[in-house]
N, C-alpha and C positions, 0 to 999 in steps of 0.2 A: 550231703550226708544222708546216708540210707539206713533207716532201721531196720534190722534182719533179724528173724525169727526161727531157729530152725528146733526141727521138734522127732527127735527119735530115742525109744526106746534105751539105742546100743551107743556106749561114750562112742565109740571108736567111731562109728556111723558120723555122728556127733564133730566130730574131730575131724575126718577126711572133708567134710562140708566144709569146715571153717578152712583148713586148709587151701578147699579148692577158692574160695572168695579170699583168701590173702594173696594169692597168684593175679588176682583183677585188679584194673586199675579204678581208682574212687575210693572215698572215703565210706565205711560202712561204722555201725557199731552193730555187733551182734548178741544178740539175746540165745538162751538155751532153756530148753524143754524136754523132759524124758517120757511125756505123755500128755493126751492130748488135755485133761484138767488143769495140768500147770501152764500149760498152752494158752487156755483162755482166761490164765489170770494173770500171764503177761501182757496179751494182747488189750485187756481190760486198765493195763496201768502204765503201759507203754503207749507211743505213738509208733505204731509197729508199722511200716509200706509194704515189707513184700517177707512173706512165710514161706519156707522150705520145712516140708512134711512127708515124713513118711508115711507108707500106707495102711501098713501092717503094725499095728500096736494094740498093746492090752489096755482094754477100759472103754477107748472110744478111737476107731480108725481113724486114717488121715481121711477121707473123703466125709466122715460125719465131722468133724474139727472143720475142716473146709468148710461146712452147710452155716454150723454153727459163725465161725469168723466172717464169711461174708454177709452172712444175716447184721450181724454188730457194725461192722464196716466193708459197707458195699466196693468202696476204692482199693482195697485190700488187693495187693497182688501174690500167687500164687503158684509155688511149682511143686510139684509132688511126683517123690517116688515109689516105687515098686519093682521089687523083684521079679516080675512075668508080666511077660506082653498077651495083654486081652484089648479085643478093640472093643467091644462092652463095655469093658472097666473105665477105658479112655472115654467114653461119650458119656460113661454116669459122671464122671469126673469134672468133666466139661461145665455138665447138667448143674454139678453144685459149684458152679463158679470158678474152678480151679484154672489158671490162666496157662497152666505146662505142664508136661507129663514127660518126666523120663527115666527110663529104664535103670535098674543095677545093674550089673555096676555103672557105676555114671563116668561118662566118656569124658574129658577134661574138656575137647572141643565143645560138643554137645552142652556142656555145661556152661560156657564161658557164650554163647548162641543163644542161650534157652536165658540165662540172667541178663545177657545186652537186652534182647527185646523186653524183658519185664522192667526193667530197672528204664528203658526208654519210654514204657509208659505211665512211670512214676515222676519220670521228670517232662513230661506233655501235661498232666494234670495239674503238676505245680505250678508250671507255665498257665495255665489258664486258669485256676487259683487265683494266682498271682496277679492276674489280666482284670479277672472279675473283682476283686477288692482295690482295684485302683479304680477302677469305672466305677463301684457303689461308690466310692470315697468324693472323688468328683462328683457326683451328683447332691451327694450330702452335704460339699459346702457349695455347690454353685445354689441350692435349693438355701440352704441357711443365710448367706449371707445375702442374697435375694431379699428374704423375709424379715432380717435384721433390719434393715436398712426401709424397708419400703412399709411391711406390715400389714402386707395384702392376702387375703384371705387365699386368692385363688393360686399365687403361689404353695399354697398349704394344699390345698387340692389337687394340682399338678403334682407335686413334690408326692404325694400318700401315692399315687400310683404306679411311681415309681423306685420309693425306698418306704422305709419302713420308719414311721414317725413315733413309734414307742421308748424311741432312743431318747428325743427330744424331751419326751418328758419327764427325764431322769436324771435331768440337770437342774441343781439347786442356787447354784452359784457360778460368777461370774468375774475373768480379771482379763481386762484390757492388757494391753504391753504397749509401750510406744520406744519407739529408739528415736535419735538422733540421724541417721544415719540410714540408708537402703541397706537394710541387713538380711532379715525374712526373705524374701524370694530366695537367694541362693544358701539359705543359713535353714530351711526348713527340716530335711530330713535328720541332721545331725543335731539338731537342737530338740525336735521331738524326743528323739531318743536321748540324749539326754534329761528330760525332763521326767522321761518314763522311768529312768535309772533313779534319780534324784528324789522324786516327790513322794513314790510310795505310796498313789494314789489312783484312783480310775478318775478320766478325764477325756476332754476331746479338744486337740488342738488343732486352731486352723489360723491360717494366712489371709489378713485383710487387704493387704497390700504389702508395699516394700519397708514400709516403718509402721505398721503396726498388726499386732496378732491378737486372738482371742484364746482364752481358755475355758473350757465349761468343765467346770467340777459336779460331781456327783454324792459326794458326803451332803449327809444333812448337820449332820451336830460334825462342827470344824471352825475351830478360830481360821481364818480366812487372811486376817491381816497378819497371821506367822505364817501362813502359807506364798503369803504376797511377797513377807522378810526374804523369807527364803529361797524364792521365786527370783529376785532380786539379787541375792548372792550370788548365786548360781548365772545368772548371765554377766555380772560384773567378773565373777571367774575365768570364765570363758571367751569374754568379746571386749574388747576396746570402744566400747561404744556408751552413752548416756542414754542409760534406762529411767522413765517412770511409769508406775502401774496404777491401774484404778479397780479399787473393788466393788461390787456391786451387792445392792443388797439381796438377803433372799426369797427367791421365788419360788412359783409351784405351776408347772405345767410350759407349754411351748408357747401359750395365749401370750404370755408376759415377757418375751425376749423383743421385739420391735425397741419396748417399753424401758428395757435393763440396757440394751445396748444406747441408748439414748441418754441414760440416766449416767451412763460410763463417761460419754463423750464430753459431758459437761463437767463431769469429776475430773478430769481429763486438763479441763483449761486449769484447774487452782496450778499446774508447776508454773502458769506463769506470775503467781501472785508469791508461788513460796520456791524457788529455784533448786535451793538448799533441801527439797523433800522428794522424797523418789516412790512415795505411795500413798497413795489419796484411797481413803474409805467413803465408800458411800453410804455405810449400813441404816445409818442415821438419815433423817431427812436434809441433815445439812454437810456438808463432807465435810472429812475431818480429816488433814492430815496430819501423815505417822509420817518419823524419821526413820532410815534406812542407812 
């Protein structure tokens, strides 16, 4: 899906554009602008990819619009029209970033040429987008649960050179998962997303293995054990499998995770004292389970 921006003066102008983009194939939604200030307060509250502008408008031209939208959003792609062929105009155009340049009247070929290649380097950016937020994400739990597990400093110094460890320390809380059953490895991405739907919360979830997951929440002031309830619902909804969870108490800073995953693990053993319990608090010095 492509968001399109087109931005002229004249409806009809306006209208033969959309037109020629409903003869293409792909999913677009398009946005509309009659000058170049309602322009930038689309482009300011939309997530706009690729702007189709005219040149000639009152208030502020397409090539000052251009200057302006790529200044805000450098990925921004860009074709602009004009009524007369000037090769000046094309090189100032260029100059402010404009990714295309084509004449009125706009030829249908020309046009269907001129949006394949922008629209092909809207989806090569996403593609490595896409490429770079999996490679940080891997590094962030190969480097976390390194640190969880071990507690070695120089993990923490390896790790800062290559992500960004400000994240870490904006976790205050903590909930194990355990299943029965090798579920996580192949249950991860659709169960993230589920949990993002569900919880209505900022968190980070990662894969310990095939039976058990971590969560790191972010609230400070949060009852944690109706989160864990809830937590709890939610995969008994879902999965055929025997869930128990452990909450951890709270912390402050990344120093104290080695510490909390440890203190989980042993929260961890009470389901074999209490079977019948599917959430174990640790908030207290002595764990206390909750029914579920």
């Amino acid at each position: 899906m492509t968001n399109v921006l087109i931005v002229d003066d004249e409806k009809i102008e306006r209208e033969g554009l959309k037109y020629l983009l409903s003869r293409e194939e792909g999913k677009r939604t398009v946005f509309e602008a009659a000058n170049g200030k309602q322009a930038l307060q689309v482009l300011r509250s939309e997530d706009i990819q690729l702007l189709l502008t005219d040149i000639k408008m009152p208030h502020m031209t397409g090539l000052e619009l251009s200057k302006k939208a790529k200044e805000e959003n450098p990925n921004l792609q860009i074709i602009i029209f004009s009524g007369f062929s000037d090769f000046t105009f094309a090189q100032e155009a260029i100059r402010y970033g404009v990714t295309e340049y084509i004449l009125k009247p706009v030829n249908p070929d020309d046009f269907h040429k001129v949006l394949e290649r922008a629209e092909s380097e809207i989806s090569k950016r996403r593609k490595k987008e896409s490429r770079e937020i999996k490679e940080k994400n891997f590094l962030q739990q190969y480097f976390l649960q390194s640190y969880l597990y071990s507690g070695k400093k120089e993990i923490l110094q390896k790790a800062g050179e290559l992500i960004d460890l400000d994240k870490w320390n904006s976790w205050h809380c903590a909930i194990l998962i355990e299943s029965d059953v090798a579920l996580f490895d192949t249950a991860e991405e659709n169960l993230e997303q589920e949990l993002q739907k569900e919880l209505h919360r900022m968190f980070f979830y990662m894969n310990l293995n095939a039976r058990q997951s971590l969560i790191l929440f972010q609230d400070v002031y949060c009852d944690y054990q109706l989160v864990a309830k809830h937590l709890y619902d939610i995969l008994k909804q879902n999965y055929s499998a025997s869930f128990h969870l452990a909450v951890s108490s709270r912390f402050e800073g990344h120093e104290a995770l080695p510490e909390i995953m440890s203190q989980l693990e042993q929260t961890m053993e009470e389901k074999f004292y209490h079977p019948d319990v599917h959430v174990f608090n640790n908030e207290a010095s002595d764990s206390q389970p909750v029914n579920a």
